[in-house]
C-alpha positions in Angstrom: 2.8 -0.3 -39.3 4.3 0.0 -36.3 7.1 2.6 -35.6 10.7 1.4 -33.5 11.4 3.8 -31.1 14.9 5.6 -31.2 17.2 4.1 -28.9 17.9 7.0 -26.4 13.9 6.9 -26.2 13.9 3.1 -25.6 15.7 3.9 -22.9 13.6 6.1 -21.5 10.7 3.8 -22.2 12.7 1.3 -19.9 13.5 4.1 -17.1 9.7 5.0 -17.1 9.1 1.0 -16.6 11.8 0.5 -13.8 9.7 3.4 -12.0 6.2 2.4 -12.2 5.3 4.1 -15.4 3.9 2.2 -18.2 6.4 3.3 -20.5 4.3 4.0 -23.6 6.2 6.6 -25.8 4.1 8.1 -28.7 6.3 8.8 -31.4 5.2 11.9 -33.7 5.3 12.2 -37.5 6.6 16.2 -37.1 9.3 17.1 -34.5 8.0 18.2 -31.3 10.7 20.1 -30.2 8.9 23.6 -28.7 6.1 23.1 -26.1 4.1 24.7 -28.9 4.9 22.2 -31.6 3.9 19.6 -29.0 1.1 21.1 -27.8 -0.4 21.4 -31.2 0.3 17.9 -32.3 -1.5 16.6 -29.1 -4.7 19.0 -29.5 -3.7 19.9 -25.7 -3.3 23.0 -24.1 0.4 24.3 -24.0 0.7 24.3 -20.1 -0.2 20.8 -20.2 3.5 20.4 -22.2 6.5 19.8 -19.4 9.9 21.3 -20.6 13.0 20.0 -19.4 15.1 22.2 -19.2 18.6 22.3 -17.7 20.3 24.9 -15.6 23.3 25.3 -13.5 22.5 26.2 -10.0 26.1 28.1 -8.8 28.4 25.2 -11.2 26.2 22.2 -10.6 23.3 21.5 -13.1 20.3 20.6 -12.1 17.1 20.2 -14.5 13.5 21.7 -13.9 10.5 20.5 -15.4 8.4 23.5 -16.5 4.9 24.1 -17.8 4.7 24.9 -21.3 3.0 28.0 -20.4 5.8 29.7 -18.4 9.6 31.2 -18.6 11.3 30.3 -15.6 12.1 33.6 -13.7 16.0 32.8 -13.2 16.5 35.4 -10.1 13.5 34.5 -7.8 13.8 30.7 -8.8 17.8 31.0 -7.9 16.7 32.9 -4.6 14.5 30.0 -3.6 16.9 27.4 -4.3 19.4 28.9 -2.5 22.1 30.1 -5.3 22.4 31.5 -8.5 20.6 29.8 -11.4 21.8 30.3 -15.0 21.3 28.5 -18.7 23.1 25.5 -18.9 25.0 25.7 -22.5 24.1 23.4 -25.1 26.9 20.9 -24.9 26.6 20.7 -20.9 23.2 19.7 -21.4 23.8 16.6 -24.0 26.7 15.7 -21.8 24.2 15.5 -18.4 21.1 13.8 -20.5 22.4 12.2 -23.2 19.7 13.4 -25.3 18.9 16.3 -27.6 17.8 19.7 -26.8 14.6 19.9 -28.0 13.9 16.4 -26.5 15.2 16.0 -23.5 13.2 13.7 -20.9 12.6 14.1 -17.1 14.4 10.9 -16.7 16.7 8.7 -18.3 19.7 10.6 -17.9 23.2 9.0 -17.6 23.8 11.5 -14.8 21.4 12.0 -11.6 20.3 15.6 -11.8 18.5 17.3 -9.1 15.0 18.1 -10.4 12.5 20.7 -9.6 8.9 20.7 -11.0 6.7 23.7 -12.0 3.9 23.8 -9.5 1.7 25.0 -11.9 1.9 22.0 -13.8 -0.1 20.7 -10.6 -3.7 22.1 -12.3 -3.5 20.0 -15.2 -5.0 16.8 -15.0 -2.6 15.0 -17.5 0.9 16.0 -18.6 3.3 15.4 -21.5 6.9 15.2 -21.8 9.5 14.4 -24.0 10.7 10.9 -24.6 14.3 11.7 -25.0 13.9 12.3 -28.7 12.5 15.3 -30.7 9.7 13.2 -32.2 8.5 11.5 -29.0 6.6 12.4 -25.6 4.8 10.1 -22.9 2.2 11.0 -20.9 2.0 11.7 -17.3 0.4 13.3 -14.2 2.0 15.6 -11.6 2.0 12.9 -9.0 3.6 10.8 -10.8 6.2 13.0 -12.4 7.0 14.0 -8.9 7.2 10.0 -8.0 9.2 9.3 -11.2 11.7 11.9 -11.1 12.3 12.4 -7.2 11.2 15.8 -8.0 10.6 18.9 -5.3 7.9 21.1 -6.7 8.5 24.8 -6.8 7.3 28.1 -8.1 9.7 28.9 -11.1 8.2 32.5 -12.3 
């Protein structure tokens, strides 16, 4: 039996499209809400998991995309992008995405968020990310990520 997507995740599907992607989103029997979770339901290492997460560099929010295996290091990754980075509170970030934490996509946002990608998600040869939905992740590859999103690779620890 096949599964309907949610819709905030059939919109991602269509954002992926628009962009090149192929737009397949796997929807999951367990939430995959932790890179860990995600990891474990894909059998994949957990670096291999991208996080979106959202920050606000100085007042403006901007979202990094970070391996699953690393804490972004808020004072060096500020220094580098030239301000002061801090955790974007929970409300902030559904009002930017439009999606929930725990499932928030690189793309697909009602807003266009500057994005900055983990270059250590660069050594692994395939990626996954969210789908815009706690159940649901697509898969990807640095290249493309970086195509997808607009995306300037950084070091974030």
């Amino acid at each position: 039996m096949r599964r309907s997507l949610p819709p905030i995740a059939s919109k991602v599907s269509d954002t992926l499209i628009a962009r090149g992607h192929h737009g397949v989103i796997l929807t999951q029997e367990q939430p995959t809400h932790t890179a860990a979770a995600a990891a474990e339901a894909l059998g994949v290492a957990i670096g291999a998991i991208t996080k979106s997460l959202v920050f606000l560099l100085d007042d403006d929010p901007v979202l990094l995309l970070v391996s699953g295996a690393h804490q972004v290091n808020v004072d060096r990754t500020g220094q580098r992008l030239e301000g002061t980075l801090t955790r974007a509170p929970a409300a902030l970030v559904r009002e930017v995405t439009g999606q929930p934490i725990g499932g928030v996509a690189p793309l697909g946002h009602p807003t266009n968020l500057p994005t900055y990608i983990d270059n250590a998600l660069a050594s692994y040869p395939e990626l996954w990310a969210a789908g815009g939905h706690p159940n649901t992740l697509f898969r990807t590859n640095f290249r493309e990520l970086v195509r997808i999103t607009a995306g300037l690779a950084i070091d974030v620890d």
